[in-house]
PAKEFI-330212 format. One record per atom (N, C-alpha, C, O): x negated, y, z. Coordinates in steps of 0.001 Angstrom, whole numbers, plus 500000, padded with zeros to 6 digits. Example, Ala and Ser with C-alpha at 12.3 -4.5 7.8 and 13.67 -1.06 7.14 Angstrom:
! PAKEFI-330212
486810494310507800
487700495500507800
486800496700507800
485764496681508465
487150497750507080
486330498940507140
487100500030507870
486591501138508039
END
This chain:
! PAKEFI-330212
543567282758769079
543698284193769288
545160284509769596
546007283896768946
545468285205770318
547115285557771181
546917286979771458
545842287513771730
548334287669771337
548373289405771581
548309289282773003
548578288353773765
547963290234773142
548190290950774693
549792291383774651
550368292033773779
550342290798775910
551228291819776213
552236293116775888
551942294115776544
553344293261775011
553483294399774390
554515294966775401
555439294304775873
554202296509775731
555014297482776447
556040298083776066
556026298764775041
557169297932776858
558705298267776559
558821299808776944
558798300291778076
558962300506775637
558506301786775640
560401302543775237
561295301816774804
560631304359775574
561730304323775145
561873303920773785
562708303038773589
561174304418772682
561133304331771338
561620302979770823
562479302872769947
561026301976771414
561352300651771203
562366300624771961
563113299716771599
562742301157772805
564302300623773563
564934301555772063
564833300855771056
565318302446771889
565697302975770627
565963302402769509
567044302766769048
565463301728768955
564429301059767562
565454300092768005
566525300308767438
565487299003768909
565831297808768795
567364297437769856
567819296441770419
567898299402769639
569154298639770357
570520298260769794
571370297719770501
570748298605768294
571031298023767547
571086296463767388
572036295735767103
570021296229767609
570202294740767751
570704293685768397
571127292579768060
570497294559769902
570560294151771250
572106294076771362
572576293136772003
573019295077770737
574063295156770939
574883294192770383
576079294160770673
574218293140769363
575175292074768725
574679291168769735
575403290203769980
573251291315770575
573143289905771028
573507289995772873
573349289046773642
573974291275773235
574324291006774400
575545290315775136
575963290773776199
576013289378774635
576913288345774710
575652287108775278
575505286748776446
574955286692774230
574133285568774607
572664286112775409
572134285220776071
572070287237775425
570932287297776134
571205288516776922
571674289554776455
570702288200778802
571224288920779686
570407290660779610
569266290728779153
571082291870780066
570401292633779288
568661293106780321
567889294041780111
568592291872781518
567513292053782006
566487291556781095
565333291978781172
566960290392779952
565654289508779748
565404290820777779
564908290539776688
566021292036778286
565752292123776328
564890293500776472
564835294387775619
564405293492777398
562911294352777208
561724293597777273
560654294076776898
561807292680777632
560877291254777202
560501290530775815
559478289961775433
561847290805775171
562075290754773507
561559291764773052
560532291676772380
562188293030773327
562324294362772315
561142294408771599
561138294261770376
559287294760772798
558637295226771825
557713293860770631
556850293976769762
558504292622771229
558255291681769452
558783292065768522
558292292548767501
560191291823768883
561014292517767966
560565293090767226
560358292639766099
560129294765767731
560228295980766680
558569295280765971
558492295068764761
557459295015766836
556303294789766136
556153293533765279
555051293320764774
557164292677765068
557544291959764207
558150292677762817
557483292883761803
559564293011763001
559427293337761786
558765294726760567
558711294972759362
558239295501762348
557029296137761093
556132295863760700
555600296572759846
555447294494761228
554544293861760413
554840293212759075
554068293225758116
555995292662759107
556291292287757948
556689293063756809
556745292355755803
556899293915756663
556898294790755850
555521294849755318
555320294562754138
554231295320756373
553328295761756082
552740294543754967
552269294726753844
552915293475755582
552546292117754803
553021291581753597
552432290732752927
554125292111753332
555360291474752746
555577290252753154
555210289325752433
556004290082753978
556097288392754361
557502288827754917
557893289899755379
558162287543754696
559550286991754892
559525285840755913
558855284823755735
560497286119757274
560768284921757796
561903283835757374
562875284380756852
561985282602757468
562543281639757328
563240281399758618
562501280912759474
564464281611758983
564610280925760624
565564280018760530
566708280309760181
565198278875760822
566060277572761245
567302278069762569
567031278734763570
568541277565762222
569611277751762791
569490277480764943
570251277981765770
568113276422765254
567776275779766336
567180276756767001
567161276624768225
566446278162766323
565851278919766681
566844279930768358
568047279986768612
565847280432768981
566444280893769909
567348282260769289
567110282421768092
568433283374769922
568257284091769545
567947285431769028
568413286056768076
567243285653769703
566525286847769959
565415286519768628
564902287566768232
564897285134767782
564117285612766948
565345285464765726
565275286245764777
566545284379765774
567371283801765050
568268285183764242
568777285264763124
568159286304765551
568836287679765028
568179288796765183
568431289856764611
567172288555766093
566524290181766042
564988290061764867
564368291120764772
564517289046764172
563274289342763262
563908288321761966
563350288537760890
564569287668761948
565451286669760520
565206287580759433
565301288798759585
564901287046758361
565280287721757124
566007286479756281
566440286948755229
566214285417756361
566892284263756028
567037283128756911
566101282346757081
568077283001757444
568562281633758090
569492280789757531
570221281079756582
569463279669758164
570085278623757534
569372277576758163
568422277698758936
570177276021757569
569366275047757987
568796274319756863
568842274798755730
568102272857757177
567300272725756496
567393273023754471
566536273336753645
569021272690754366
569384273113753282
569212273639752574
568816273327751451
569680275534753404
569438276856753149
568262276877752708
567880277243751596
567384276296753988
566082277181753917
565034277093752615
564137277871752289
565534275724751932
564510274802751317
564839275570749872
564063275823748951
566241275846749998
566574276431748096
566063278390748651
565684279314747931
566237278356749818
565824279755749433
563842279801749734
563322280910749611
563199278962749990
561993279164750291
561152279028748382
559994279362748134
562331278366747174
562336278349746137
562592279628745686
562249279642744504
562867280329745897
563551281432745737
562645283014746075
562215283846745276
562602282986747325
561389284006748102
560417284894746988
559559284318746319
560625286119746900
559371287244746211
559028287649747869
559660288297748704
557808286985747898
556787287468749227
555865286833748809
555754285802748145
554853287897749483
553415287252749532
552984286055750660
552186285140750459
553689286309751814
553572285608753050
555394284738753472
556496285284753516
555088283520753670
556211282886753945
556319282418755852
555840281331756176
556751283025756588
556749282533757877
557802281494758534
558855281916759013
557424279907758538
558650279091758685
558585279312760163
557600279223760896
559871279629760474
560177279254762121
561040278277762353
562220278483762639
560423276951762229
561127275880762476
559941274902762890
558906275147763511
560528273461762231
559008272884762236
558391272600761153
558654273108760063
557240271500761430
556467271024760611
556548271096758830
556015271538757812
557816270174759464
558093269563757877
558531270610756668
558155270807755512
559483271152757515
560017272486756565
558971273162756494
558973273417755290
558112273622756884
557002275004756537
555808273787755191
554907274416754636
555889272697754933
555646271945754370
555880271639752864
555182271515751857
557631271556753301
558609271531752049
558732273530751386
559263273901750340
558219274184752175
558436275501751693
556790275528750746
556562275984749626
556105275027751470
554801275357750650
554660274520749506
554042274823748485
555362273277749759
555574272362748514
555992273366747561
555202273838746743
557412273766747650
558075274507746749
557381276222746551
557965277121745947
556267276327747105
555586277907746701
554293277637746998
553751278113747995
553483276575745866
551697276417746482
551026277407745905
549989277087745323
551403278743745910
550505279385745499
550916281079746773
550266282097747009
552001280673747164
551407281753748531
551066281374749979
550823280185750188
551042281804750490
550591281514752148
551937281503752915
552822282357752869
551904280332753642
552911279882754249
552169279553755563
551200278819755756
553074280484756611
552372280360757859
553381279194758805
554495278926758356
552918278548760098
554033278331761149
552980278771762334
551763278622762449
553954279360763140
553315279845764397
552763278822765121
551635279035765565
553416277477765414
552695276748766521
552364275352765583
553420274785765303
551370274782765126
550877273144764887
551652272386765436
552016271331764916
552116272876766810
552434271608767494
554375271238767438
555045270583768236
554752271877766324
556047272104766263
556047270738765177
555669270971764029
556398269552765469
556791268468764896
558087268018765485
558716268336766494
558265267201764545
559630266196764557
559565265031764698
558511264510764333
560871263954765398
560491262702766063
560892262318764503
559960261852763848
561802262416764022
562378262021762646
561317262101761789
561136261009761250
560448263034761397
559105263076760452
558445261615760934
558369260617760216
557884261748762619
557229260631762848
557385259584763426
556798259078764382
558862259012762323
558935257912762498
558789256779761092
559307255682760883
557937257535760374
557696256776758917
556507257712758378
556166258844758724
556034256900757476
554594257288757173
554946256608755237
555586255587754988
554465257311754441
554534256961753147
554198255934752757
554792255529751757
552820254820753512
552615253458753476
554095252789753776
554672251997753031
554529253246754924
556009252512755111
556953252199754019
557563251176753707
556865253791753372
557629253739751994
557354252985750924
558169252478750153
556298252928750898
555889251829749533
556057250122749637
555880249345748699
556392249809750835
556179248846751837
558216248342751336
558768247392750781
558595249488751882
559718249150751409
560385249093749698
561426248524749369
559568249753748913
559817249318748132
559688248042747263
560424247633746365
558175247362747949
557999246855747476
558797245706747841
558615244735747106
559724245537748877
560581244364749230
561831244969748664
562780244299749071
562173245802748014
563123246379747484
562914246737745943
563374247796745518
562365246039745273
562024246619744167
562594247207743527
562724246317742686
563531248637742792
563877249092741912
564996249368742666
565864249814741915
565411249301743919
566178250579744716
565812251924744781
564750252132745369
566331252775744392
565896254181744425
566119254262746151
566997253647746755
564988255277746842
565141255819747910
565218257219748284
564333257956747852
566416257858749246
566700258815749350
566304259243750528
566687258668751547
565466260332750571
564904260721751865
565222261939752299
565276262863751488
565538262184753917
565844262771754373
564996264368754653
563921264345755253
565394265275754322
564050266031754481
563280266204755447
562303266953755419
563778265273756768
563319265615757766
561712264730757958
561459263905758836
560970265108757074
559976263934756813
558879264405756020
559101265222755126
557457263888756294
556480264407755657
556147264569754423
556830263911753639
555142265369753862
555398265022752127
554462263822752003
554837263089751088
553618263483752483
553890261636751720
554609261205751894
554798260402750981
555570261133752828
557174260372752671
557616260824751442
557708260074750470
557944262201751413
559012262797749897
558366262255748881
559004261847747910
556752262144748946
556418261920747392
556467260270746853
556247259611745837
556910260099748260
557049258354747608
558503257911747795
558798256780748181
559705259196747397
560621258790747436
561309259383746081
560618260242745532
562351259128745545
563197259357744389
564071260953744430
564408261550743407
564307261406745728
565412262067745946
565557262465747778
565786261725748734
565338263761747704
565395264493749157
567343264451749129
568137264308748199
567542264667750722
568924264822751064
568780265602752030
567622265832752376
569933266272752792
570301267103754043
571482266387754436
572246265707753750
571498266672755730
573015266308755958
573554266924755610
574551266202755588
573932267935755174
574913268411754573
575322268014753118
576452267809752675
573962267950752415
574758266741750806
574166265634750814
573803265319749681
573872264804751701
573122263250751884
574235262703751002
573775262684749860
575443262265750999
576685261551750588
576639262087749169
576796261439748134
576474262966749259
576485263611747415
575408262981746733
575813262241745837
574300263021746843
573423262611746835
572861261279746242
572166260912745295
573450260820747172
573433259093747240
574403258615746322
574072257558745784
575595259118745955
576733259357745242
576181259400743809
576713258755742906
574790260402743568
574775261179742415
574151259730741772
574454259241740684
573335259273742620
572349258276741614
573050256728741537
572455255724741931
574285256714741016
575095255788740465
574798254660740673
574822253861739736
574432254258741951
574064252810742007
574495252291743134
574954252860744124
574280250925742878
574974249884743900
574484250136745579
575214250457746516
573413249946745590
572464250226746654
571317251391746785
570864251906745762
570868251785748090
569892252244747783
569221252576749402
569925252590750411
567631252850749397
566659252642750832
567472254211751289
567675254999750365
567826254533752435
567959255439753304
567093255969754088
566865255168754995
566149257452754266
565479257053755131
565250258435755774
566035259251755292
564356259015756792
564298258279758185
565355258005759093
565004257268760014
566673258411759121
567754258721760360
568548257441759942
568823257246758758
568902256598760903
569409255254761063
570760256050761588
571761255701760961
570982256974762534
572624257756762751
573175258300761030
574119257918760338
572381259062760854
572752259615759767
573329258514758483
574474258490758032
572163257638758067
572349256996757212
573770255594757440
574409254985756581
573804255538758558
574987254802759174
576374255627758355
577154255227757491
576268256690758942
577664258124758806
577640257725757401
578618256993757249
576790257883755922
576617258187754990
577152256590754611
578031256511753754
576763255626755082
577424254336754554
578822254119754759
579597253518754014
579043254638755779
580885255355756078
581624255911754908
582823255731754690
580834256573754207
581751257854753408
581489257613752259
581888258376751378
580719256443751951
580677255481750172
580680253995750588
580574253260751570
580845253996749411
580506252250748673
579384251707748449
579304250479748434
578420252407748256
577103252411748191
576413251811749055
575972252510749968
576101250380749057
574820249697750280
573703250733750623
572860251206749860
573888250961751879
572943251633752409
571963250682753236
572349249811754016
570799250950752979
569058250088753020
568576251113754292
568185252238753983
568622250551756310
568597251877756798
566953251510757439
566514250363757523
566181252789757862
565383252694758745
565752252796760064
566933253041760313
564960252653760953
565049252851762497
564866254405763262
565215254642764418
564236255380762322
564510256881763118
565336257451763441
566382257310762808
565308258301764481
566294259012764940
565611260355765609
564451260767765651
566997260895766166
566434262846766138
566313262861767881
567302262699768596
565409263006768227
565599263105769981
566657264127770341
567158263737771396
567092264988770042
567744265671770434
569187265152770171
569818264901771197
569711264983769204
571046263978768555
571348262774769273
572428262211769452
570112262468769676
570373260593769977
570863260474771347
571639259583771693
570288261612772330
570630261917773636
572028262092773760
572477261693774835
572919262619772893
574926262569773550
575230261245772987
574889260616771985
576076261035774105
577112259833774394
578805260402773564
579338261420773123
579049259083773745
580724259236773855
581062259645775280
581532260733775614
580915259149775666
581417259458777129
580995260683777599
581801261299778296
580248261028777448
579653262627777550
580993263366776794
581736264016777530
581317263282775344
582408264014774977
583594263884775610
584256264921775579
584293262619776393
585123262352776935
585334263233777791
586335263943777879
584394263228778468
584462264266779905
584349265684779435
584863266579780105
583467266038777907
584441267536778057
585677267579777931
586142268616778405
586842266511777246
587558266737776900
589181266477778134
590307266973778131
588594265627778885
589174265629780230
589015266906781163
589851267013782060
587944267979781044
587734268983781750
588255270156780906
588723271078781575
588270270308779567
588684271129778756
589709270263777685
589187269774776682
591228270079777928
591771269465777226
592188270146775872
592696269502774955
591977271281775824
592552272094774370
591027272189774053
590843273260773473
589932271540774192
588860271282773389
588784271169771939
589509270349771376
587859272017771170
587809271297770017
585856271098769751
584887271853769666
586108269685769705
584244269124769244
584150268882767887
584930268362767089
582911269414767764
582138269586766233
581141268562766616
580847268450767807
580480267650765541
579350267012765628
578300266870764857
578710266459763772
577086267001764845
576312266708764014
576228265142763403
576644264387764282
575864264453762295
575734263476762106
574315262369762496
574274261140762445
573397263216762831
572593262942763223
572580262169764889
571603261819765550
574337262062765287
574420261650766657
574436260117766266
574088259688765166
574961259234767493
575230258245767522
576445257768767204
577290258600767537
577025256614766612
578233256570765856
579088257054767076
579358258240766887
579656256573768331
580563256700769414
580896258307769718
581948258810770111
579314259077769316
579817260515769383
580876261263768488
581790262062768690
580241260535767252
580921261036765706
582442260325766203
583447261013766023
582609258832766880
584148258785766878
584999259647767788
586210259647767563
584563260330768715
584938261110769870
585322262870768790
586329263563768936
584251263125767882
584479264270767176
585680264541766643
586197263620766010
586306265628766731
587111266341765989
586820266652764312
587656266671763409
585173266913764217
584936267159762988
583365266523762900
582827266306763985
582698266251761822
581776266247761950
580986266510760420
581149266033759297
579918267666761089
579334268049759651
577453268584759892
576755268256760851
577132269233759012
575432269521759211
575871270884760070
576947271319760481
574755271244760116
574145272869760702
575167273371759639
576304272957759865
575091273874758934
576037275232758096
577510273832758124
578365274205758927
577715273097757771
579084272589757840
579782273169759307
580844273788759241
579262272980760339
579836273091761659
580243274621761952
581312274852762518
579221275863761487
579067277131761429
580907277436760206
581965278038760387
580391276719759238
581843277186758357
583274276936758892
584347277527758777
582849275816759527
584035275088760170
584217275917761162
585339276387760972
583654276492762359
583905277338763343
584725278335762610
585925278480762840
583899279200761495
584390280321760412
586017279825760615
586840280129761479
586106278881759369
587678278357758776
588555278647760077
589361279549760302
588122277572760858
589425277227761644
589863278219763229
590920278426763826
588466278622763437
588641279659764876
589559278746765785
590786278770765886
588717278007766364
589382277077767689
589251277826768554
588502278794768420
589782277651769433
589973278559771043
588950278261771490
588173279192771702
588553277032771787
587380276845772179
586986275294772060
587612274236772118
585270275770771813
584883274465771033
583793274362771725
583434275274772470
583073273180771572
581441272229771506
581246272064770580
581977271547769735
579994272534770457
579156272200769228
578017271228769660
577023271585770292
578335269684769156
577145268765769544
576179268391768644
576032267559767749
575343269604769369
573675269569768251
572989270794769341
573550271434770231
571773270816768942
570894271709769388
571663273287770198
572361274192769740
571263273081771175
572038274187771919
571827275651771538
572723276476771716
570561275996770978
570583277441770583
571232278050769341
571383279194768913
571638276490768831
572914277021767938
574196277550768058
574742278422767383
574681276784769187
575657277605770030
575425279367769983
576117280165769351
574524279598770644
574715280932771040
574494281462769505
575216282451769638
574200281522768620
573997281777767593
574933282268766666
574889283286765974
575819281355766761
576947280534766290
578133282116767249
578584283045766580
578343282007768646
578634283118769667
578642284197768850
579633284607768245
577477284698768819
577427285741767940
578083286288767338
578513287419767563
578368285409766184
579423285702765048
580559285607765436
581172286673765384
581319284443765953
582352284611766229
582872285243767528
583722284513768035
582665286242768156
583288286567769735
584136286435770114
584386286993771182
585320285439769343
586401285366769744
586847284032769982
588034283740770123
585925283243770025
585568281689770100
584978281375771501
583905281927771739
585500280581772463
584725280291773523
584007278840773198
584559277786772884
582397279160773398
581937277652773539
581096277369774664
580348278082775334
581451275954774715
581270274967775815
580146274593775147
580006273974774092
579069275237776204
577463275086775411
576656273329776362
576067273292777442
576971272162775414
576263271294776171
574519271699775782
574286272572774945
573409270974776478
572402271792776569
571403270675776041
570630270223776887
571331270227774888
570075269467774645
569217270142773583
569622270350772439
567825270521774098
567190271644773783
565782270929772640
564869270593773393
565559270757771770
564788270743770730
563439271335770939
563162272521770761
562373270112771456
560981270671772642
560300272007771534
560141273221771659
559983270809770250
559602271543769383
559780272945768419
558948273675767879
561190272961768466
561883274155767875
561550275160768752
561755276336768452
560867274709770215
561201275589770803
559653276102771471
559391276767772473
558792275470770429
557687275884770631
557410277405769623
556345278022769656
558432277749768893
558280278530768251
558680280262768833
559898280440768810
558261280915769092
558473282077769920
558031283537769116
557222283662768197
558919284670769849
558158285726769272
556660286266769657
556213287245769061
556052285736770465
555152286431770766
554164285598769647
553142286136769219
554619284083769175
553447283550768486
553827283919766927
552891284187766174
554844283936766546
555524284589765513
554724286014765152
554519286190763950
554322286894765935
553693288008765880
551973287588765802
551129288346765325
551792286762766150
550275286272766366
550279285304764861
549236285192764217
551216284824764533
550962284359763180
551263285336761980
551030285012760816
551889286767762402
551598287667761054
549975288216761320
549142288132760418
549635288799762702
548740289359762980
547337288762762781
546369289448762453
547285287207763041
545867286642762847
545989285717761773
544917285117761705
547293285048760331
547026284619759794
547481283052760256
547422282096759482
548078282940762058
548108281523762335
549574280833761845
550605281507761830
549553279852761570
548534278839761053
548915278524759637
550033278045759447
547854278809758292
548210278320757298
548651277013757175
548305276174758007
549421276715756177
549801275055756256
549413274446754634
549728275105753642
548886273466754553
548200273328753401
548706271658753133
548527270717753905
549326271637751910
549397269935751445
548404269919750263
548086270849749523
547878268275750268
547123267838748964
547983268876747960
548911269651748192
547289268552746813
548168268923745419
548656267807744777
549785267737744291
547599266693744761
548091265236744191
549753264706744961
550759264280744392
549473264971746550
551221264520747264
551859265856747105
552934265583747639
551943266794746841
552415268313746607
553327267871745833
554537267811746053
552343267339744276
553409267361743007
553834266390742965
554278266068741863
553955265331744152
555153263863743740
556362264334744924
557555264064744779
555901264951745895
556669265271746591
557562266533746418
558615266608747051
557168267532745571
558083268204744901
559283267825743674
560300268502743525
559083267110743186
559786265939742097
561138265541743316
562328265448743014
560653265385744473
562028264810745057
562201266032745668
563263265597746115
562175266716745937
562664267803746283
563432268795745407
564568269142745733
562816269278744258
563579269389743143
564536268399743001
565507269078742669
564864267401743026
565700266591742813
567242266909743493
568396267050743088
566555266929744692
567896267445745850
568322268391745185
569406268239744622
567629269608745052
568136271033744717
568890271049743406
569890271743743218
568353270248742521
569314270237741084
570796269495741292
571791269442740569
570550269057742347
572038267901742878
572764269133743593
573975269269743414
572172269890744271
573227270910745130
573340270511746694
574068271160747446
END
C-alpha cells in the first residue's frame, strides 16, 4: 500500500518554510515543493501516533532535518531508542538498527519503511559463524560490531560502534579477543591497543570503495584541504586522513576545529548534513552513496506511519541474548 501523491499547497509552503530555510544551502529551492507536503504530513502524523523518528546521520536531508526527532549514528541512536516514551518507534536507517531498537523496546512497535534496507556488514556473518568461531577460540570474548544481526549480537559478549569499539575492547581486560564483522575497522582498533585482535572478513560497501589515491588527488586539487575519515575505510585511506573518527566523532571534529575546508570520507549525505550546521565550512562532497540508506524516503516514511509498514519483529529467545550484548555496550559508554 503507497500514498498518492501529496499537493504543494500555500499552507504547506507556509508550515514548512521554516525549515526550508536551514536547508536551502543543500537542497535546490526547485526540488522543496516535492518535499514540503511529506514533510508537513509527516510530522503531523506523528504526533497523532505518538511515534518518534530515529534518523541515522546517512539519511538524506530533507528527512535528516525536515521530520528527525533524534539523530545520530549508530551510537546515538541505540542509547536513545533505550530511552524513547513513544508508542511507535520509526527507524530510518537500516535493518539492523530498527532491530537493535526493538531489541532494546519489545514491547512497542517499531516500524522501518523499506524491508529492503540491509547492510553488506550485517550480511557478512550469520550467528552459526559465531559459534563456529568460538568454538576454535574457546574462551575469547567476542566483540561485535552493531552493524549485525541479532543472532550475531546474541552470540556475542559485547556490542561496539566505532565510535567506542577501542573502549570497549579495552574494557574487557584481556589479552585477545574475536572482532567482528568489519576487517577495516577491526584492523584501526588493533592500531590503537595491545589487545590481539581475532578479525573477520566484512566490510561496508560504501567505506571500502575510497582509495588513498583518491585522497591524494583531493589534496593536490585542494591543497589547504582538511580530510576526516571514517574507520570503516581501508587502512591507506585512514593513512592519507588528517583525522579519523565515527559519524558523531567527525561531526564534533568539524564543530572543534572549523577547517576552511574539508572532506568528509563516509557516506555522502552526511556531508550535506553536516553543511547545515556549519555554513561557514566549505565541503568537498566526494559521492559514495549508501544503496540501502537510501532506500529510505519520505514518501515511504509517511506510508509507514499511515499503513503500519513494516513492523519488525525478533524471536524473544535471540531478543534476550542479544540484548545482554547490547546492554553491555551501553553500560561501557
Amino acid at each position: 500500500m503507497t500514498t498518492a501523491a501529496l499537493e504543494y499547497t500555500p499552507e504547506i509552503a507556509r508550515l514548512t518554510q521554516p525549515i526550508y530555510e536551514r536547508l536551502k544551502s543543500v537542497i535546490p529551492e526547485i526540488e522543496w515543493p516535492v518535499h514540503a507536503p511529506y514533510v508537513a504530513a509527516i510530522n503531523e502524523l506523528k504526533r497523532e501516533r505518538n511515534a518518534v523518528l530515529l534518523v541515522h546521520n546517512y539519511q538524506t536531508p530533507e528527512i535528516f532535518h525536515g521530520v528527525a526527532d533524534i539523530t545520530g549514528d549508530s551510537l546515538a541512536l541505540a542509547r536513545r531508542a533505550a530511552e524513547v516514551d513513544a508508542d511507535v518507534i520509526v527507524l530510518c536507517g537500516v535493518h539492523f538498527m530498527a532491530e537493535t531498537a526493538k531489541i532494546l523496546n519489545p514491547d512497542k512497535t517499531v516500524l522501518i519503511p523499506d524491508l529492503r534496507a540491509g547492510c553488506s556488514l550485517a550480511e557478512s556473518i550469520t550467528g552459526e559463524d559465531v559459534r563456529l568461531l568460538k568454538q576454535r577460540y574457546p574462551g575469547v570474548p567476542v566483540v561485535t560490531y552493531v552493524n549485525t544481526s541479532a543472532d550475531v549480537k546474541a552470540e556475542s559478549d559485547v556490542c561496539c560502534t566505532s565510535s567506542n569499539a577501542v573502549k570497549v575492547v579495552e574494557s574487557l581486560n584481556t589479552d585477545r579477543v574475536i572482532f567482528l564483522p568489519d576487517n577495516y575497522l577491526g584492523k584501526y582498533v588493533a592500531q590503537q591497543t595491545d589487545v590481539e585482535v581475532i578479525l573477520w572478513h566484512g566490510t561496508c560497501e560504501v567505506h571500502e570503495r575510497f582509495t588513498g589515491a583518491e585522497l591524494k588527488g583531493y589534496r593536490a586539487s585542494h591543497p589547504d584541504i582538511h580530510i576526516i575519515a571514517h574507520p570503516e575505510c581501508p587502512p591507506d585511506v585512514l593513512d592519507e586522513a588528517d583525522f579519523v573518527g565515527s559519524t558523531s566523532g567527525m561531526i564534533n571534529h568539524v564543530g572543534e576545529t572549523r577547517p576552511a575546508k574539508v572532506v568528509m570520507v563516509t557516506e555522502c549525505s552526511m556531508s550535506d548534513n553536516v553543511a547545515v550546521e556549519f555554513p561557514d565550512v566549505e565541503f568537498i562532497r566526494p559521492c559514495n552513496l549508501c544503496p540501502h540508506m537510501k532506500r529510505i524516503t519520505l514518501p515511504r516514511i509517511l506510508d509507514a506511519l499511515r499503513f503500519n509498514q513494516y513492523p519488525v519483529e525478533v524471536d524473544p529467545s535471540i531478543a534476550d541474548q542479544a540484548r545482554r550484548s547490547v546492554e553491555a555496550m551501553l553500560a561501557i559508554g
